[in-house]
C-alpha positions in Angstrom: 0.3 15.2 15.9 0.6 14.0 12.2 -0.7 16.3 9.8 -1.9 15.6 6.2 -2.3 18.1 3.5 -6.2 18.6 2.5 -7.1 17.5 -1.2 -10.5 17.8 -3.7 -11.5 14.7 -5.1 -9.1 16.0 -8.4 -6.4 15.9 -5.9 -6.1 19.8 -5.9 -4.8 21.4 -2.6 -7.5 23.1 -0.5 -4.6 25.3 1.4 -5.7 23.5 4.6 -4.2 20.7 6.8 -5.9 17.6 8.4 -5.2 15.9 11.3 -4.8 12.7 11.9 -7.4 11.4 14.3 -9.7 14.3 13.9 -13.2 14.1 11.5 -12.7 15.0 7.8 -14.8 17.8 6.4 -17.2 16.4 3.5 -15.5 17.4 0.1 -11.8 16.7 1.6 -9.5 13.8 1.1 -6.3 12.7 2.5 -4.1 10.7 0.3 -3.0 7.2 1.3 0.1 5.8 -0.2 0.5 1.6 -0.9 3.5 -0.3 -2.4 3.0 -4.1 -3.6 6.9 -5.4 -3.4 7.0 -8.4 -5.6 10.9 -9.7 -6.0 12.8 -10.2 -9.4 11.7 -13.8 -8.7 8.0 -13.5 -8.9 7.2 -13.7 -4.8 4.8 -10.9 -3.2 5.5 -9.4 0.2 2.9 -9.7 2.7 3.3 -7.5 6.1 1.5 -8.0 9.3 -0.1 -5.1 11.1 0.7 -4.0 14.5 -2.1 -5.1 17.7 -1.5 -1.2 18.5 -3.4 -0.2 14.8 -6.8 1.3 15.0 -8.1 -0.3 12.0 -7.4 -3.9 11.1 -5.2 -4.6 14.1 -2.6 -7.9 13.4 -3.8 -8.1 10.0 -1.7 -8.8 6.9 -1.3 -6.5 4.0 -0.1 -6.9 0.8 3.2 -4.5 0.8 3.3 -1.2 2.9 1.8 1.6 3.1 0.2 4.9 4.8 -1.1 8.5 4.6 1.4 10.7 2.9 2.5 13.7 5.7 1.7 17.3 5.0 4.1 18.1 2.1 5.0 14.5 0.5 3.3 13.7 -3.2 2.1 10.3 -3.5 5.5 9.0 -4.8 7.2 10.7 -2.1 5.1 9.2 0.7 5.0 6.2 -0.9 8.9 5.9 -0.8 8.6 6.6 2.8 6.1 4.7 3.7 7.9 1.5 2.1 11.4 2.1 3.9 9.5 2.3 7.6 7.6 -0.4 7.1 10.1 -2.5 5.7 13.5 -1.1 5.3 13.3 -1.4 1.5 14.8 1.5 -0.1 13.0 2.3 -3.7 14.4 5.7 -5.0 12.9 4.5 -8.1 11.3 1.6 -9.8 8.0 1.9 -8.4 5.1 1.8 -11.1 1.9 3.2 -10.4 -1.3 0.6 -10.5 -4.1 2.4 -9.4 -5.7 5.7 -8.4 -8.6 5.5 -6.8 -10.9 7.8 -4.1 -12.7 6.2 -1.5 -15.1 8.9 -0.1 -16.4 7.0 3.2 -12.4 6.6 4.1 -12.4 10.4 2.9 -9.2 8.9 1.2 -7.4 9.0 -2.4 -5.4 5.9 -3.1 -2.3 5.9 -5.0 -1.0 2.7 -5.5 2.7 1.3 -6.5 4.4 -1.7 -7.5 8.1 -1.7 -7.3 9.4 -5.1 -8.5 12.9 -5.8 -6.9 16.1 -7.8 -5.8 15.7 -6.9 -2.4 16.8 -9.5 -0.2 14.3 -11.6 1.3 15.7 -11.7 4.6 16.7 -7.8 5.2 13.0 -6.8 6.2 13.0 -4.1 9.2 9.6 -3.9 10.7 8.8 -0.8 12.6 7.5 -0.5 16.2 3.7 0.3 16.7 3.4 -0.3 12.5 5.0 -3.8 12.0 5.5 -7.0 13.2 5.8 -10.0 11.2 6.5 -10.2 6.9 6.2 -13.2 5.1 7.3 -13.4 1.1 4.2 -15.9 -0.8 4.7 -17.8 -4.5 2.7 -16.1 -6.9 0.0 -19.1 -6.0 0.0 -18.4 -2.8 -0.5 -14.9 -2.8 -3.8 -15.3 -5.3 -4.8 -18.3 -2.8 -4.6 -15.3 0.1 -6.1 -12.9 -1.9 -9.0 -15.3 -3.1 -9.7 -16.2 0.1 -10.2 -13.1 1.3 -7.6 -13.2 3.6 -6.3 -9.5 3.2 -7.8 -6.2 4.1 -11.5 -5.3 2.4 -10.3 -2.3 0.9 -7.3 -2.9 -0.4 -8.3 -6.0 -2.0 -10.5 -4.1 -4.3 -8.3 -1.9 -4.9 -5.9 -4.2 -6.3 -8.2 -6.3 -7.9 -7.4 -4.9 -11.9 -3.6 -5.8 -11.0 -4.9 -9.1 -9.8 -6.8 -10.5 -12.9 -4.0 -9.3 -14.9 -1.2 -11.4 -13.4 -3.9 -14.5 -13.3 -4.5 -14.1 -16.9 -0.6 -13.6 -17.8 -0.2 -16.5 -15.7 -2.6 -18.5 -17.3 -1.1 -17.6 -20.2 2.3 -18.8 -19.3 3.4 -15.0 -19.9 6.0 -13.6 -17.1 4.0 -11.4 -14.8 5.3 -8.2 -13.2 
């Protein structure tokens, strides 16, 4: 049984847990942890989710991520989240890009970029999470994300960070 701490939309404890599975009372949130991995070299990590995954089942994500466990703080979770899904290790570097609550997913997003030297070929994938990574060019990964090609949610979610590297891009400006 996984259990989540119970947050207000400020993020504010309620003193309760949630459970993974079970309905969400109106007025809580769980918070959901993401990490876009782009390398020193400008290419973005994309992982492919499990068949076994409830919700978008042998899809591709950009980076990792999950629901931090009762306890964890976003960065925390985040951290975690990013080493099981991928065997990257990030005990720092990671930048925050968005906050956002989502109250039909009863969910607050906290989302990272860590920009690092990882190497390209030491991705783990986890059992029942995991099962395929591939690294895309900066134009490929805004071909993927333009053609709507990764998850609903998470593409509006990243879509500030998104029109930023196009316009530093277009602007011949290193993007991070």
């Amino acid at each position: 049984m996984e259990l989540w701490d119970a947050y207000n939309e400020a993020g504010e404890l309620l003193g309760f847990d949630l459970v993974r599975g079970q309905q969400i009372p109106d007025g809580a949130y769980h918070l959901v942890c993401e990490v876009v991995v782009r390398t020193t070299d400008g290419d973005f990590l994309l992982m492919q989710r499990s068949w076994e995954k409830e919700v978008s089942p042998g899809s591709w994500e950009i980076g990792a991520g999950g629901s931090a466990l009762k306890g964890e703080n976003a960065l925390t979770g985040a951290r975690r989240e990013l080493l099981e899904e991928t065997g990257i290790e990030a005990a720092e570097g990671l930048r925050e890009l968005y906050h956002m609550i989502h109250h039909r997913h009863h969910a607050i997003y906290q989302g990272y970029l860590l920009v690092t030297d990882w190497p390209k070929e030491k991705i783990v994938l986890q059992a029942g999470e995991t099962i395929g990574y591939k690294w895309l060019s900066l134009e490929e990964f805004l071909d993927f994300y333009d053609n709507n090609l990764s998850i609903g949610s998470q593409r509006e979610r990243l879509r500030k960070y998104v029109e930023g590297i196009r316009k530093a891009a277009s602007c011949g400006r290193k993007t991070v």
